[in-house]
C-alpha positions in Angstrom: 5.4 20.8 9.7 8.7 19.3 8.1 7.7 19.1 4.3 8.3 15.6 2.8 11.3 15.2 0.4 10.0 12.9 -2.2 12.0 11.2 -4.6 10.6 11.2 -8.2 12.1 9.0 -10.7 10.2 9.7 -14.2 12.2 9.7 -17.8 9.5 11.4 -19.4 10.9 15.3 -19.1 7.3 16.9 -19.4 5.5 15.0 -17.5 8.5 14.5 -14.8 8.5 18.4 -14.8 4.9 18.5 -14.4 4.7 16.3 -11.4 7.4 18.2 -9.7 6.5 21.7 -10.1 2.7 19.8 -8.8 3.9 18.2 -6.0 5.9 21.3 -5.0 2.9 23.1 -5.0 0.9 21.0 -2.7 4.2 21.7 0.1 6.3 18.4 -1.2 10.0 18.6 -1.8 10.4 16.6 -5.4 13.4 15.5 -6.3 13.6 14.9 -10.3 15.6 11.7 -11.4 15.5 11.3 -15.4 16.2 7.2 -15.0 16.5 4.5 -12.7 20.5 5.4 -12.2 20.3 8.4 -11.5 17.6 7.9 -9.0 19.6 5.5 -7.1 22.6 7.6 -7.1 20.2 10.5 -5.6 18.8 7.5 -3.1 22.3 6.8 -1.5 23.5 10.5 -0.8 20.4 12.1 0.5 17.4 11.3 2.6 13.7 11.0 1.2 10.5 10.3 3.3 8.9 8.9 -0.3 9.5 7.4 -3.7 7.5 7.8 -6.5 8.7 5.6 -9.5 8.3 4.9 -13.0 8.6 1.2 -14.2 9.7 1.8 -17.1 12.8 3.7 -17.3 16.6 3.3 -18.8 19.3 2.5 -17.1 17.3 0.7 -14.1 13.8 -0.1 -14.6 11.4 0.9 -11.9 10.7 -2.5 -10.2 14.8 -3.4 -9.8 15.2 0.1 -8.6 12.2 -0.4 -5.3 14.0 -3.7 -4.7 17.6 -1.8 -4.4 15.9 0.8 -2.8 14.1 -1.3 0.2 17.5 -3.3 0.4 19.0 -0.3 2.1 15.7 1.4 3.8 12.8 -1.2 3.9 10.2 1.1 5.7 10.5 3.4 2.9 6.9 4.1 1.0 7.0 3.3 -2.7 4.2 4.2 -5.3 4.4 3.2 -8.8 3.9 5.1 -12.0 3.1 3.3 -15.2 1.3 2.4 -18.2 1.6 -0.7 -17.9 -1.7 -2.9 -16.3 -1.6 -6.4 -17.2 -2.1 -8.1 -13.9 1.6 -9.4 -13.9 2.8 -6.4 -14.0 1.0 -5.3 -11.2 1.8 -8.6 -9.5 5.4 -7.5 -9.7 4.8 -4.2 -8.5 3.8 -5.0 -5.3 6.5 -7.7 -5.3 9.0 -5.4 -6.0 8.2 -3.4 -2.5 5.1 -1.1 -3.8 2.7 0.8 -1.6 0.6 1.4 -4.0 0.1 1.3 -7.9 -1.4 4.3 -10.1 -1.4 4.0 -13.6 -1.1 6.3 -16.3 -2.8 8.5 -17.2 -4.1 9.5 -13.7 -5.1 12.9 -11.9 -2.7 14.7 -10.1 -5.4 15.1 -7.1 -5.8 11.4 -7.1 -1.7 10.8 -6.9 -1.9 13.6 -4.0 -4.0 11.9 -2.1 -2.7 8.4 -2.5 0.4 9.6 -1.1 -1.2 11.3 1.8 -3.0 8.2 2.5 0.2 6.0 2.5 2.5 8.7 4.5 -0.3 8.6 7.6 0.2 4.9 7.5 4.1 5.0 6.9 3.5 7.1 10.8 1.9 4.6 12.1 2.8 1.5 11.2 4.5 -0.9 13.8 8.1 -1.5 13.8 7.2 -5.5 12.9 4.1 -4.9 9.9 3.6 -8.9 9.4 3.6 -11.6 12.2 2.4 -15.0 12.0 -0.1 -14.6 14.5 -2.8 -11.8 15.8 -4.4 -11.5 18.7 -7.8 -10.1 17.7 -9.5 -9.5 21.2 -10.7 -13.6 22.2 -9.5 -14.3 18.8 -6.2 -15.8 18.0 -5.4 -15.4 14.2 -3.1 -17.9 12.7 -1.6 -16.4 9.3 -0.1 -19.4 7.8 -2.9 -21.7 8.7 -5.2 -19.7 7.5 -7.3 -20.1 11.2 -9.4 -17.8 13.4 -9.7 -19.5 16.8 -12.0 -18.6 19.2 -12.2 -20.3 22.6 -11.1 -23.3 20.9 -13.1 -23.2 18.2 -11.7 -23.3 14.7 -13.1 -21.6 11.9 -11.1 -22.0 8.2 -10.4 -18.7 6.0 -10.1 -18.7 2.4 -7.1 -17.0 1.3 -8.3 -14.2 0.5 -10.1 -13.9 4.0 -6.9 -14.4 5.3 -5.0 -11.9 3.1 -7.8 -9.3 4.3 -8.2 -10.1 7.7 -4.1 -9.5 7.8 -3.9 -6.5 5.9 -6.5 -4.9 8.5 -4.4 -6.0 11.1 -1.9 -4.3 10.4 -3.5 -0.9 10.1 -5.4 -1.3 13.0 -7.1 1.4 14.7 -6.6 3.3 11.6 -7.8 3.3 8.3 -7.6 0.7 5.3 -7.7 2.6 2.1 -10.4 0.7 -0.3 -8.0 1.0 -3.1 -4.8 -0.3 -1.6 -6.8 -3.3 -0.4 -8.2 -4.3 -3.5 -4.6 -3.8 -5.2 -2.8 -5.7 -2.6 -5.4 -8.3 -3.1 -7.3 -8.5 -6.2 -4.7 -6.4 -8.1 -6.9 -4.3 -10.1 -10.1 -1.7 -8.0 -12.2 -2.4 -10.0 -16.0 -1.8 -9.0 -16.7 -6.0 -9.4 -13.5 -6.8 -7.1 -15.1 -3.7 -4.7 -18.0 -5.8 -4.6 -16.3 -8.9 -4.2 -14.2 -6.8 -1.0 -17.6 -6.3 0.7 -18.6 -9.8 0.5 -15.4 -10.8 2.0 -16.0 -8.0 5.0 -19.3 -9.3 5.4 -17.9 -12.6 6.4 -15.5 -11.6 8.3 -17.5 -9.7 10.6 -19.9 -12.7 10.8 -16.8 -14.5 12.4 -15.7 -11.7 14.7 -19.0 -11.1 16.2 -18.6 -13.7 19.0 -16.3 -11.2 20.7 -18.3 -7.9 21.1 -15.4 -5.7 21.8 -13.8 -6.7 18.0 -15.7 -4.6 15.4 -14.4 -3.9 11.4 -16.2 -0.2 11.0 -16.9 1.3 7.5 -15.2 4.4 6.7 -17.5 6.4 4.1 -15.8 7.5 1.2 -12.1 5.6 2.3 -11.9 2.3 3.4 -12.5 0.1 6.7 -11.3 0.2 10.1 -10.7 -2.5 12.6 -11.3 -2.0 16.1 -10.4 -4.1 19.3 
């Protein structure tokens, strides 16, 4: 198996080295940038499968960095390294192009499997990830409107029913990590908002059952799975 090239932009030389020498050990291919600029420079002459960025760096900060970076590859999966954890922080992260969010300090087996989990999406994910509407078996999903019809039948979503019911649709047939949910959606994973996530499921399974063939499966230990 080709062995990912990921491109790590930290300005923090001990742990930069750290996560490098880590990563390299679990069969990555890190490529140490010391600040945003150089990490940009290292973007446009070579090829990376990943990034893995600080926010706060000289030079180019982290978040104007992801937004140069998905200007020239879009597809590209970007994961976020930072102390910082006020909401709008995070907020911008994910505006900024993020794939996920870990902040510091974290484990480095955590980090590993965060980007394992977002390079088997990054395989699978459809050439068009957001559409205004999904056909979900008899169900025709409206994005904007915020509408699940069913045989003519209209049933309202909140938003964040909405924002859910999208983000499983598109991973369908595959996973949807617990943790990137909750970050996309309720920005911190907290074990309340986790709560909150299954309440939201809940419902929207109560919804989906008029079509038997449509089913949102839990995934023990990982996430949920939607099926149709």
């Amino acid at each position: 198996m080709k062995r990912v090239r990921i491109l790590l932009a930290e300005d923090d030389p001990n742990l930069g080295m750290l996560l490098q020498n880590y990563l390299a050990l679990k069969e990555y291919e890190p490529v140490l940038a010391i600040d945003g600029a150089q990490a940009m420079k290292l973007f446009r002459k070579e090829k990376f499968g990943l990034c893995l960025l600080d926010v706060m760096m000289p030079e180019m900060d982290g978040f104007t960095l992801a937004k140069e970076i998905r200007a020239i590859e879009p597809g590209i999966p970007v994961i976020f390294l930072t102390a910082k954890t006020l909401k709008e922080d995070v907020i911008e992260g994910f505006r900024s192009g993020a794939d996920d969010y870990i902040t510091k300090p974290f484990s480095m087996e955590e980090l590993v499997y965060r980007i394992e989990a977002i390079l088997r999406r990054s395989a699978k994910r459809e050439p068009e990830a957001s559409q205004e509407q999904y056909m979900i078996g008899e169900f025709i999903f409206d994005v904007s409107r915020q509408t699940l019809i069913h045989k003519g039948e209209t049933q309202k979503l909140t938003t964040k029913e909405s924002e859910l019911l999208e983000l499983l649709c598109r991973h369908r047939n595959e996973i949807l990590e617990r943790n990137f949910a909750l970050k996309a959606i309720w920005i911190d994973d907290n074990y309340f908002n986790a709560r909150s996530m299954d309440v939201y499921i809940t419902k929207l399974r109560k919804y989906l059952k008029k079509d038997p063939a449509v089913e949102i499966l839990n995934i023990h230990g990982r996430g949920y799975k939607l099926l149709y």
